[in-house]
C-alpha positions in Angstrom: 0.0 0.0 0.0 3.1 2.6 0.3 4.0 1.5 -2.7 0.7 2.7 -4.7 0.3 6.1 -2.3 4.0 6.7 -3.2 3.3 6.2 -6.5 -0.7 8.1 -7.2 0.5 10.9 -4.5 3.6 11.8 -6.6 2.1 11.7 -10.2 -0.7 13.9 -8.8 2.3 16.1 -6.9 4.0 16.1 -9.7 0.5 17.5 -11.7 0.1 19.9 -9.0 3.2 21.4 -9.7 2.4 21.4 -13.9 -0.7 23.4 -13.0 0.5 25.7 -10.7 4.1 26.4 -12.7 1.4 26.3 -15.8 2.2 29.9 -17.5 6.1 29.2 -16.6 6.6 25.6 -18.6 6.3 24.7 -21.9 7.1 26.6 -25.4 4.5 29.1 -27.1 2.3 26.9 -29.6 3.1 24.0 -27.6 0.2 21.2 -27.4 -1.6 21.4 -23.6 -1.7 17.7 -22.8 2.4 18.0 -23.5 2.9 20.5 -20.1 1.4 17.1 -18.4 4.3 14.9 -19.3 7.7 15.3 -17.5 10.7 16.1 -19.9 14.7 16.6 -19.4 16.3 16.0 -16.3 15.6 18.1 -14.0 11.8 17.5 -14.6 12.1 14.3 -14.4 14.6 14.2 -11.0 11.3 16.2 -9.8 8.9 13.5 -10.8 10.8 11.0 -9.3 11.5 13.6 -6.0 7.7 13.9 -5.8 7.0 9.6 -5.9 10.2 9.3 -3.2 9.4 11.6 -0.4 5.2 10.4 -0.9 7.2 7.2 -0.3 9.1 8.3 2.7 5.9 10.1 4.0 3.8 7.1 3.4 5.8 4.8 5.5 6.0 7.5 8.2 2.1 7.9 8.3 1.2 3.9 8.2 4.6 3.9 11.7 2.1 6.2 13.3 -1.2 4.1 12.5 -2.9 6.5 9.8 -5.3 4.9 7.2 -4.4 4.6 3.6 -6.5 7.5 2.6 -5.7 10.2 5.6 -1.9 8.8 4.6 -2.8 10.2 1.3 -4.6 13.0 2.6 -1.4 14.5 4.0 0.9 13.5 0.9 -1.4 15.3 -1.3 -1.2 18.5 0.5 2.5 17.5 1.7 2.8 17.5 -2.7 0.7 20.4 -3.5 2.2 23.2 -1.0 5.9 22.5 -2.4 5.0 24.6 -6.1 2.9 26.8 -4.4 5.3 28.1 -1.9 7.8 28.0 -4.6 5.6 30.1 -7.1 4.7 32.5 -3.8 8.6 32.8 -2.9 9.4 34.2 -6.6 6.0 36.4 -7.3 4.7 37.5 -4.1 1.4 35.7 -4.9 -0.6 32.2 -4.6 -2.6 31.2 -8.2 -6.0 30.5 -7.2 -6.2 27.4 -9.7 -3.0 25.8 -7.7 -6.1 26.3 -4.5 -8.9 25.3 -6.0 -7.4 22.2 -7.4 -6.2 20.9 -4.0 -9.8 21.4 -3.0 -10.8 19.0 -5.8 -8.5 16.9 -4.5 -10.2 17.0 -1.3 -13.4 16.8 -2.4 -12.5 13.5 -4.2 -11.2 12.2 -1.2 -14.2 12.8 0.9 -16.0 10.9 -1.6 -13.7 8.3 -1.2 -13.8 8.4 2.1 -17.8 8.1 2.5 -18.1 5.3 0.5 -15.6 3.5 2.2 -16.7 4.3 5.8 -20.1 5.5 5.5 -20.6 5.5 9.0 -18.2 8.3 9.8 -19.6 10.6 6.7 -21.0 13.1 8.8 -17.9 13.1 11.3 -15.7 13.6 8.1 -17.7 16.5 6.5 -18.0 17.9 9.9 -14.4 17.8 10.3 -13.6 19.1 6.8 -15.8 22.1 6.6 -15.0 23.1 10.2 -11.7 23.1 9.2 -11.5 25.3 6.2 -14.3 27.9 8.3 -12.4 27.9 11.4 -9.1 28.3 10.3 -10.0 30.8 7.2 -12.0 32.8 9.5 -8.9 33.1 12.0 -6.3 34.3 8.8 -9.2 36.4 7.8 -9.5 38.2 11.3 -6.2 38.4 11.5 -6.1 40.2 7.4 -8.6 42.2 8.8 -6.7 44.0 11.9 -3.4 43.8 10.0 -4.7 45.8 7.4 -4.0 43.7 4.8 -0.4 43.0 5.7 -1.3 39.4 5.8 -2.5 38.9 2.4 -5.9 37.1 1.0 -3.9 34.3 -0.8 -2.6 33.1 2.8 -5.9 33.5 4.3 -7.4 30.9 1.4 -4.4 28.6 1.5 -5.1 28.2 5.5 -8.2 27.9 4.7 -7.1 24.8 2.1 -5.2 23.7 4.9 -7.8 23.5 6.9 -10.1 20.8 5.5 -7.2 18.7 4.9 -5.9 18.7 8.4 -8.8 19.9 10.5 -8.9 22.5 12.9 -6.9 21.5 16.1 -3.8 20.5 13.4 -4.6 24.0 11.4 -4.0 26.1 14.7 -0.5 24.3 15.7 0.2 24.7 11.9 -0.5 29.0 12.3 1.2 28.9 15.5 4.7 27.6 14.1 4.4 29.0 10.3 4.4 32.5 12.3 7.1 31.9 14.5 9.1 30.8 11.9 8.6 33.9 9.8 9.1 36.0 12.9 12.9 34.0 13.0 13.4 34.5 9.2 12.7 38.3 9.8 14.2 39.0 12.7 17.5 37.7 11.1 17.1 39.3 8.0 16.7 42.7 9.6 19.6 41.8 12.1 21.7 41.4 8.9 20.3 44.2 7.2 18.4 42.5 4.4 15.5 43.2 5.1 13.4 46.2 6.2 11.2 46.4 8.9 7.9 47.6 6.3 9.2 44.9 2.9 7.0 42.3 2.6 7.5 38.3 2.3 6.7 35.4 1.2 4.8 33.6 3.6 3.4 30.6 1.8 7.1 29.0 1.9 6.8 29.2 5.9 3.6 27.5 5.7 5.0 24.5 3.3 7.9 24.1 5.8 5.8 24.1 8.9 3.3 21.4 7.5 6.5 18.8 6.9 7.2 19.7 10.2 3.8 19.3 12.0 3.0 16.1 9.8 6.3 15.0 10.4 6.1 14.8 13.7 2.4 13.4 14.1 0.4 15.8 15.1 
């Protein structure tokens, strides 16, 4: 079974990246259906990246006791975060279709999920929308009184977070993705980098933190 989430979870990382890279791959008059393919080496090394650490992360999840599908849950979002932080790092900004395609993802997954344990649909729904509300509404609270320092793309992507990991995970997931960029700036100032009032990437922050917080089993 870590064998096929390694496997699914990194061709769908690995299409997560196409889509949210789309406008910065491929050659003008090139066929669509081509950008889905990975050519050259270092497209390829990222493919094969993508299946290995869904591998790593797969094993990790089924130490700790997680279902095949929560396993695949996290690997998914694990996958999906790495472009977008990357993309957020480079342009100061998160593409809504990178968002809306992990929710997809997680909509597919519910599905998945209520078929196999129908039981537990309400639970699951419960937990999924209660997610992406709670933990939206606390970015957007905190866009609100920051006037608009903290901008709308991280308030949706916690928001994304949020139905994937639920609300207790979400909040530890805030907790160290600000402390961490409090650290980065703090050091960047100190070495006179940075300014006080220049704004950063904070998607890249979040990616890290969610490696960490999933990494360790929370």
């Amino acid at each position: 079974m870590v064998y096929v989430i390694a496997i699914v979870c990194g061709s769908v990382s690995w299409l997560l990246y196409v889509v949210t890279m789309w406008d910065a791959v491929g050659e003008e008059g090139e066929p669509a259906w081509r950008r889905l393919l990975p050519r050259g080496r270092r497209q390829l090394g990222y493919a094969a990246v993508c299946c290995l650490v869904s591998g790593l992360f797969a094993a990790l999840f089924r130490a700790y006791g997680y279902g095949p599908l929560k396993a695949a849950r996290y690997c998914l979002l694990l996958g999906g975060l790495v472009p977008i932080a990357y993309r957020d790092h480079r342009e100061k900004r998160i593409p809504n279709v990178s968002l809306v395609s992990l929710a997809l993802i997680r909509a597919l997954l519910l599905i998945a999920e209520a078929f196999l344990y129908p039981a537990a649909m309400a639970e699951n729904l419960g937990f999924t929308l209660m997610g992406g509300l709670v933990s939206g509404g606390v970015m957007f609270f905190a866009y609100v009184i920051s006037r608009h320092e903290i901008g709308m793309g991280d308030v949706k992507l916690f928001a994304l977070a949020g139905i994937y990991l639920g609300t207790s995970v979400t909040y530890i997931l805030i907790m160290v993705s600000l402390i961490l960029a409090a650290l980065y700036g703090v050091i960047k100032i100190a070495r006179r980098r940075l300014k006080a009032k220049d704004e950063i990437a904070f998607a890249p922050f979040v990616a890290i933190s969610t490696f960490i917080v999933l990494g360790m089993g929370f």
